[in-house]
C-alpha positions, -999 to 999 in steps of 0.1 A, spaced: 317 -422 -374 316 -430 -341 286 -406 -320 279 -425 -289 272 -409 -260 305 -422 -244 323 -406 -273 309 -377 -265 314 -374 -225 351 -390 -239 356 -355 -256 343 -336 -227 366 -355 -200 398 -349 -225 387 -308 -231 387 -306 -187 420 -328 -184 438 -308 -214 422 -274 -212 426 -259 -244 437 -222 -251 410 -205 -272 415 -174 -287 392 -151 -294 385 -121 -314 347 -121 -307 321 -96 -311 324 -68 -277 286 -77 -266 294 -112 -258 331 -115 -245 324 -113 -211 299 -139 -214 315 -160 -237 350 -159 -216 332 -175 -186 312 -198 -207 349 -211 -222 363 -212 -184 326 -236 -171 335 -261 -196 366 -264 -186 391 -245 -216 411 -215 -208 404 -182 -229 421 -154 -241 401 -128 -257 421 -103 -280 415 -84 -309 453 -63 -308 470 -70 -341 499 -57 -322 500 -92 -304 481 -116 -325 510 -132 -344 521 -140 -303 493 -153 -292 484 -178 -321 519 -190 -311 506 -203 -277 467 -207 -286 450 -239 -294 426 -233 -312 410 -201 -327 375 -185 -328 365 -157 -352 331 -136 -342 324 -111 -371 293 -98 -348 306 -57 -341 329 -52 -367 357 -26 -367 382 -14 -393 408 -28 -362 390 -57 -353 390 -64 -392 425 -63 -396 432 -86 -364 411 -112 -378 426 -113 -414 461 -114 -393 447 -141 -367 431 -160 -394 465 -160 -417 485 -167 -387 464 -201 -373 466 -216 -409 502 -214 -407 506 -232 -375 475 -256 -383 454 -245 -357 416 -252 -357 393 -217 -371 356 -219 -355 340 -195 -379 307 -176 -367 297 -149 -392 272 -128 -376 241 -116 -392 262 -121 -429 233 -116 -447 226 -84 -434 252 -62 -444 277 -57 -480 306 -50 -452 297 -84 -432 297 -104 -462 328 -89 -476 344 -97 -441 333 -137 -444 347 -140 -478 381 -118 -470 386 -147 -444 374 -174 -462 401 -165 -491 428 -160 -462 419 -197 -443 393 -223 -445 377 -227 -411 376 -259 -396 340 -254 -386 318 -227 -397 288 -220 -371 253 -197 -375 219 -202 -374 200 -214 -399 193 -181 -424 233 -171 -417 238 -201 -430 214 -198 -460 230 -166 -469 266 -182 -469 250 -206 -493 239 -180 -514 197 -187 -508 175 -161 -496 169 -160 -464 148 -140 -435 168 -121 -408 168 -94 -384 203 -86 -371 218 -114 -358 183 -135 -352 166 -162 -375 129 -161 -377 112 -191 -379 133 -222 -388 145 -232 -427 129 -260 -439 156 -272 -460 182 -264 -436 200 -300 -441 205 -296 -474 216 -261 -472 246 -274 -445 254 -302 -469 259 -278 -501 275 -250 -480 299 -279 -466 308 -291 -497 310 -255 -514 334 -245 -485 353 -277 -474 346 -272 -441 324 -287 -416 290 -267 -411 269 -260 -385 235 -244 -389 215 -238 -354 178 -235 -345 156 -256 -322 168 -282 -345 209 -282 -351 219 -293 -385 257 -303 -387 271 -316 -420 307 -325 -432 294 -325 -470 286 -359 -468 268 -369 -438 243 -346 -422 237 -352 -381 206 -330 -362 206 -325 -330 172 -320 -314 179 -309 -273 186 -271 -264 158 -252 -248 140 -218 -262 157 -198 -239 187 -202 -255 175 -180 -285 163 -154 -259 195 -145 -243 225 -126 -259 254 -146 -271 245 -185 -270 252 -190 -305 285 -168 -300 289 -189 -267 281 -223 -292 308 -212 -320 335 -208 -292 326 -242 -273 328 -258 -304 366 -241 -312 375 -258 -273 361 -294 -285 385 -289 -316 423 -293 -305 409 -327 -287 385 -347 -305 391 -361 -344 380 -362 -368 367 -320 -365 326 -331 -378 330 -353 -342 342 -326 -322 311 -304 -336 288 -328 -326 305 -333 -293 307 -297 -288 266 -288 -299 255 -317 -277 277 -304 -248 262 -268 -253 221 -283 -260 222 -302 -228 241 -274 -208 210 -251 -217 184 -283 -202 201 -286 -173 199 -248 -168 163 -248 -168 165 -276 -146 179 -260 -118 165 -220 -125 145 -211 -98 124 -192 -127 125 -195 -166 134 -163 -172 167 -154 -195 184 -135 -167 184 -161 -143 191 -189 -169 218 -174 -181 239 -179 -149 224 -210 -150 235 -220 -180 275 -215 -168 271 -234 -140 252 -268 -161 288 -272 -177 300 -282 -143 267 -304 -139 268 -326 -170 275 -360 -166 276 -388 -183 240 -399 -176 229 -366 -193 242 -376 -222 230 -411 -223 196 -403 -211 185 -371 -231 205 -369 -264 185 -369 -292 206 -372 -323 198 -384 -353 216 -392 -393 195 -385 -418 
């Protein structure tokens, strides 16, 4: 598999010259954010949860991306629609199920879809990810505490279990296809400390979907994309503070280059 850094920046230039619809039925704390997040990198969102008009707008979307975080008896019902409708038309499903380990509805939600279509990519941090798998794990809402130490070997089981390609983040990112399992050590603390970057990481990786193949290199493409987006932020904030790096943070996508890549990705097979 081929995860050069030209690769990479190859599946970045290809997202801004094709810019890919995503739609989104995403959680309501995070649509605002994650919409302009979608526009910085360069892909063109809609953000809908009306069953009334779902079946329409897969029609026309790229690529969708499913957000589980504020779950509504509505909402619900659009996603099992959306979720239905994408697999018929063979549209890439980013997955990102929301503190599933902390509720009987949530989990009952991730399998409902799960049984309808298997995403493409599924995408949580690391103890959503070891409650998928079935493993105890410690969480408060939608945050992971600490880091799981067997996190690669909890992606490579949940990949396998599911058929999908995994994605577990944390201040190391563990991505596996089943097989293979790729971490990716860049991204910055801040990201953890402001509302929505791993929302904002599950619908960057749905916009790196419709352009790159196979779906484990858009993943990685996507993750990098997103880790070094959050360096560059605190690169240029005039403080490191979460308000101002969030805005920060929208504007890196229109500051990474190819260099960035080259010079600061630290990725690694293991």
């Amino acid at each position: 598999m081929d995860i050069a850094a030209d690769r990479i920046w190859a599946d970045f230039r290809t997202l801004r010259e094709t810019t890919p619809l995503v739609l989104s039925l995403t959680n309501s704390v995070v649509r605002e954010f994650t919409a302009n997040a979608l526009l910085a990198l360069g892909a063109s969102p809609i953000m809908s949860d009306a069953f009334e008009e779902i079946t329409e707008l897969i029609g026309i979307a790229s690529a969708l991306n499913l957000n589980i975080g504020t779950p509504t008896p509505r909402g619900t019902e659009a996603m099992t629609l959306a979720a239905a409708a994408a697999k018929a038309k063979g549209i890439p499903i980013a997955l990102d199920p929301v503190a599933v380990g902390a509720t009987q509805m949530r989990r009952q939600l991730v399998d409902r879809l799960l049984a309808i279509a298997t995403p493409t990519v599924i995408r949580g941090n690391q103890a959503e990810i070891a409650a998928l798998a079935g493993l105890s794990s410690v969480a408060r809402g939608v945050d992971a505490i600490g880091n799981l130490e067997q996190a690669p070997a909890v992606v490579r089981q949940l990949a396998k279990q599911t058929g999908t390609i995994v994605v577990a983040s944390g201040a190391t990112d563990y991505l596996s296809d089943g097989s293979t399992v790729i971490a990716i050590e860049n991204g910055h603390p801040l990201m953890a400390r402001t509302t929505g970057s791993g929302c904002v990481a599950t619908a960057v990786i749905a916009a790196f979907l419709p352009v790159s193949s196979p779906p484990f290199s858009a993943a990685i493409s996507a993750m990098v994309a997103m880790d070094l987006a959050g360096e560059i932020a605190v690169d240029h904030s005039r403080t490191e503070g979460p308000g101002s790096f969030r805005i920060r943070f929208l504007d890196a996508f229109d500051k990474l280059e190819p260099e960035h890549i080259e010079q600061r990705m630290k990725l690694y097979t293991l």
